[in-house]
N, C-alpha and C positions, 0 to 999 in steps of 0.2 A: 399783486400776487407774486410771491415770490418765485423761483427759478428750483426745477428737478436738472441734480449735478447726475451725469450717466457716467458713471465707470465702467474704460472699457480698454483693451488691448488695443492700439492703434492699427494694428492689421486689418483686422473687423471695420475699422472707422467704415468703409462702404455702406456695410449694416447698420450700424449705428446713425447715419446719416438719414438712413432712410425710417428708420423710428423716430430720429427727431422730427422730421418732414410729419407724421403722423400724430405727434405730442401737437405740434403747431397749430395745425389745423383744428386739434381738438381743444383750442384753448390754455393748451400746457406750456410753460417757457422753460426749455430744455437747457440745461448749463452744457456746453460741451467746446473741449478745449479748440480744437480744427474750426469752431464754428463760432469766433468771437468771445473765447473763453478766456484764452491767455492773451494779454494784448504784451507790445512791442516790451522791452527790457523787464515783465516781469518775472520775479523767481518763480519759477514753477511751482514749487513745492508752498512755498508760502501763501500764494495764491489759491492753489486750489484744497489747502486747509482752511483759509480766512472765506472764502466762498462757500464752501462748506457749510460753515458757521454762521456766515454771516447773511446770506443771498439765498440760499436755497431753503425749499422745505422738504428734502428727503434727499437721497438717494440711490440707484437704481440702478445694481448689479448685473451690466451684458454678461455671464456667465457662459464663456469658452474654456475648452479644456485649458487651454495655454494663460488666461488670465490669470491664474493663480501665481506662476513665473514671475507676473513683473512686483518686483523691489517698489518702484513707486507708488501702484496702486496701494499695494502692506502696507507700506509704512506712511504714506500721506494723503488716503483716501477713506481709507477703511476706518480706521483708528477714529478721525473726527464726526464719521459718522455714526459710528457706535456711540461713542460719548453723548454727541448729542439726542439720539434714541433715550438712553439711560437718561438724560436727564428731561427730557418734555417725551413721553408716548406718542403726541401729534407727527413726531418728526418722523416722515415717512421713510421707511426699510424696503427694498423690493429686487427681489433676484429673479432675472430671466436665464433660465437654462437653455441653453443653445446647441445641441446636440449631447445635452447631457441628462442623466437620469436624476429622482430628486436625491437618489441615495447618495451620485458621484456628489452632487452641489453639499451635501448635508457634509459627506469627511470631508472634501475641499476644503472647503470653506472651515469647519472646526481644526483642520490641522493647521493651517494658512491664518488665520485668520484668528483664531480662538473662538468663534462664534459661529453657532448655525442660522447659515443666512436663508436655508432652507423655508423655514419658519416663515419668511418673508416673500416666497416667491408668487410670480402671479401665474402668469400659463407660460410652458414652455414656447420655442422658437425653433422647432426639428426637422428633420429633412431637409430636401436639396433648397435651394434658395428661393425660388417659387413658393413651395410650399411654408418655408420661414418667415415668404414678405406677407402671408395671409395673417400666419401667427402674431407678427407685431402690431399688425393691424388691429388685431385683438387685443393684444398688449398695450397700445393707445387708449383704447376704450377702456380698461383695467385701471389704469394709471388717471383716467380723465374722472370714474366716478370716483377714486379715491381722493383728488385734490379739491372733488365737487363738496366732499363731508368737512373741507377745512375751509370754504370760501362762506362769506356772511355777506346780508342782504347790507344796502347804507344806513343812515338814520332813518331815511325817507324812508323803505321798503324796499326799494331798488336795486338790482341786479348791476355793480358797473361791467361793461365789456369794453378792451382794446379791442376792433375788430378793422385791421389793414390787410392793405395789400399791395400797397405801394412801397409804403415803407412803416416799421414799426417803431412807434415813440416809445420813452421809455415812461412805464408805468407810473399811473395816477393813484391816490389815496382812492382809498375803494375798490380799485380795479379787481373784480372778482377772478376775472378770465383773460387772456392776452390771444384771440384768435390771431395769427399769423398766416395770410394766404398767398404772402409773396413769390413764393414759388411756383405755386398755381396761375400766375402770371409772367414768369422767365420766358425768355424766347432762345428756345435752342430746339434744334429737330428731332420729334416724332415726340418730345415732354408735353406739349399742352394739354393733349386732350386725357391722357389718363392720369396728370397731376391735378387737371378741375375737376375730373370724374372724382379723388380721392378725396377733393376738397370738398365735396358735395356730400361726400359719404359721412367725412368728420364731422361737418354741421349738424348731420341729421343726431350724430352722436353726441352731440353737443346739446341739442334739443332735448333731447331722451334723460341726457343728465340733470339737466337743470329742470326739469319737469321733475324727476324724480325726489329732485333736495328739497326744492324750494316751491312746485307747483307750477303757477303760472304769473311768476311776479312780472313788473313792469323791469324792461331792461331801458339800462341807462349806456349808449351808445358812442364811439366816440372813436376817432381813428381816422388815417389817411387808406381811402378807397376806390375802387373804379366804379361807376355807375351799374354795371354786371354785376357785382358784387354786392351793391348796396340792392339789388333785387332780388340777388341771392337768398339775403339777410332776410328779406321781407318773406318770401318762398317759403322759408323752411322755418321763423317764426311764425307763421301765420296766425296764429291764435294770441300772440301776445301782444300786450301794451309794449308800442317803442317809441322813446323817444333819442333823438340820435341828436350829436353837436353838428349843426349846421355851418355855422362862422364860428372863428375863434371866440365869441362872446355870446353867441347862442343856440339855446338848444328848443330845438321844434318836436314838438308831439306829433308822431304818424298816424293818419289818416283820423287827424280830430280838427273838427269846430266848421267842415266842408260848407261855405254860404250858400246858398237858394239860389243865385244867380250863373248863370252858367260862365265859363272863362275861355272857352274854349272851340271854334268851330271846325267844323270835319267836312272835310274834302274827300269823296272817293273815290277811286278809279278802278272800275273791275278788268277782269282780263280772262278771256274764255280760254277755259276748263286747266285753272289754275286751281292748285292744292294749297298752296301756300300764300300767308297775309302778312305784308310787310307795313307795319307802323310808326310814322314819320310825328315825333313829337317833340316841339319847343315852347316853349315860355317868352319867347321874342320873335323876330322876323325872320330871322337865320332857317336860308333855305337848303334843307339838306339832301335835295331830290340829286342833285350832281354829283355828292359822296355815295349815296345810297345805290345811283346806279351803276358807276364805279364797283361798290364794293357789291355788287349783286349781279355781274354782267352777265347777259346769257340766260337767267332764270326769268319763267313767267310765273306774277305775284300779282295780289289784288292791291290797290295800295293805298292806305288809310293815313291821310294828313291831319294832324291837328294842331293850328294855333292859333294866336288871340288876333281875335275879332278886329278891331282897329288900332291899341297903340299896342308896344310889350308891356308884361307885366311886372310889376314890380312886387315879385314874390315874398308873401311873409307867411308865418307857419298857416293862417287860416285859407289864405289863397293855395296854397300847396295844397292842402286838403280837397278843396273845391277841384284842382287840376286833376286829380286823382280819382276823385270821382266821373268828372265830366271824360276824361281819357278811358277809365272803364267802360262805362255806357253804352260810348261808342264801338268799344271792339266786340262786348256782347250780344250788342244790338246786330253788328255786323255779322257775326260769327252762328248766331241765332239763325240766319236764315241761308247762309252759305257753309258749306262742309270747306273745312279748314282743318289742312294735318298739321301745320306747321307756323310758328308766328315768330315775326324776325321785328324785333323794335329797334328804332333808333331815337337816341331821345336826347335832346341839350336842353337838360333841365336839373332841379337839386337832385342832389342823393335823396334828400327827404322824400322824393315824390317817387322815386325808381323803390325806396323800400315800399311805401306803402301801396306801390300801382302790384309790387310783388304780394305783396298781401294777399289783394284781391284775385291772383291768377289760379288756383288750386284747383278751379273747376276746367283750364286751360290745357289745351294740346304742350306738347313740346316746343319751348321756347329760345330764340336763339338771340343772346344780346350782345349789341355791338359798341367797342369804346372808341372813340375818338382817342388818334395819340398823335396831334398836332396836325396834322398833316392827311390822315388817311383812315378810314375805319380798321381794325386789324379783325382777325378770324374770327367769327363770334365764339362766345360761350355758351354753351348747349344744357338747357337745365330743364329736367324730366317735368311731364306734366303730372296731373294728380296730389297729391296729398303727399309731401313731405316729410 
């Protein structure tokens, strides 16, 4: 999928920053100059006309009173996006008013410009800056189902997604959607919790769009991610077929082909008049009860172990399925006859098995998942229970 260019005054860039954060998550790859736009000795101007043209599929007027002032945007922004409009209809047009009325956007823009970009606009960005980050927000969601009417299934049927969070690669043939949640992973103070919270929010919007174009196709998955994440995925698709790139040369079906034989045995330990169930899960012998109560100190939790019976396993897509199951069971079975507000996992096992263990949690309290980053468990990720 190609890249939305944001033209915008550099002052704004704060703003602007924070709707691309909002394009990301929902799937969208934002062109923007401050953000990997313009790289080291390029010409500006010629760049971001050949981007224009070449990379992007629209766009996307931050509409300040002052934008109309800048000489570069006139004359090396605007121009090639107009052209391209005129010559393919696809090419997407779209002006955000930012404390401005559609009347002021409509002369702006026709006198500046020669063109009413009015025509083009989605919802305004008004009021004090609170009130603006709600608007962009919506703005995201605006912008997500319009590039949803330009994205096509593969030959298969198949939905592809970039979905990282580590780091994002650069696009595959097919690639419908580029979720980007790297920032919902940064570590700087007091960001975490309301950049996952927004992250949580895009997806669902992400859900809603692709349910809306396509239905409920099989997504074709693929991206560098943290295990939280790849639960995420599973959470808020719940109802879809996914099959995700497991190794660089394969890709595993979630939650299909689960064998008859169990893989898994469970260990519990209760703990009176604890609220909260902490589950301890691997695929090999790696015992995580030392990180677990490290990263847990001080809390009373029930605590549910699972791993294989006598050797490790050596996991391929049908045994994943089997863990997945056999790892549900367990927590239903458990949680079935214990009141539980809270379930904290730790798990060293595939992504494939964290998406599809996510599948299955809909009917689950609030879930808190933990990544391993070399050395130490870091803050969990808090992701709602219920129906995503």
């Amino acid at each position: 999928m190609k890249q939305l260019f944001l033209s915008h005054y550099s002052k704004h860039g704060h703003e602007v920053a924070e709707l691309a954060r909002e394009l990301r998550f929902r799937g969208v790859r934002p062109w923007v100059d401050k953000q990997g736009g313009f790289l080291v000795a390029d010409d500006s101007a010629v760049e971001a006309e050949r981007a224009i043209r070449e990379d992007c599929l629209g766009l996307l007027l931050y509409a300040t009173d002052d934008v109309f002032s800048r000489d570069f945007i006139r004359d090396h922004e605007i121009p090639p996006a107009l052209q391209m409009r005129e010559a393919d209809p696809r090419f997407l047009l779209l002006a955000v008013p930012r404390n401005l009325s559609f009347q002021e956007l409509s002369d702006q823009s026709s006198k500046v410009y020669g063109s009413d970009l009015s025509r083009y606009h989605t919802r305004p960005a008004n009021g004090c800056w609170e009130d603006a980050r709600i608007g962009l927000t919506e703005v995201a969601g605006d912008v997500l189902a319009k590039v949803m009417q330009l994205a096509e299934l593969n030959s298969e049927g198949k939905l592809g997604i970039q979905f990282s969070t580590r780091e994002v690669a650069p696009p595959e043939e097919g690639e419908g959607l580029t979720i980007d949640g790297t920032e919902a992973y940064l570590k700087f103070p007091g960001s975490d919790a309301d950049s996952f919270n927004a992250f949580v929010h895009g997806m669902r919007d992400v859900k809603r769009a692709v349910a809306k174009r396509f239905g409920r196709p099989e997504l074709l998955v693929h991206g560098f991610k943290h295990l939280s994440a790849a639960f995420l995925f599973g959470r808020v698709f719940q109802p879809f077929s996914i099959t995700v790139r497991q190794t660089p040369s394969e890709y595993w079906r979630v939650n299909f082909g689960a064998a008859s034989q169990s893989t898994l045995v469970s260990t519990v330990e209760m703990a009176d008049q604890a609220a909260e169930l902490v589950v301890q899960v691997s695929s090999g012998f790696k015992n995580l009860t030392p990180a677990v109560d490290e990263a847990l100190s001080g809390k009373c939790f029930h605590r549910l172990i699972l791993s294989p019976a006598t050797t490790p396993l050596v996991v391929d897509e049908n045994l994943c399925a089997t863990m997945v199951r056999d790892a549900y069971m367990a927590i239903e079975k458990l949680t079935s006859f214990q009141s539980v507000e809270r379930i904290h996992i730790f798990a060293a096992a595939p992504q494939a098995f964290m998406m599809g263990l996510g599948q299955r949690f809909a009917g689950m309290p609030e879930t808190a998942i933990y990544d391993f980053d070399g050395s130490a468990y870091s803050a969990p990720k808090n992701i709602p229970g219920g129906v995503l």
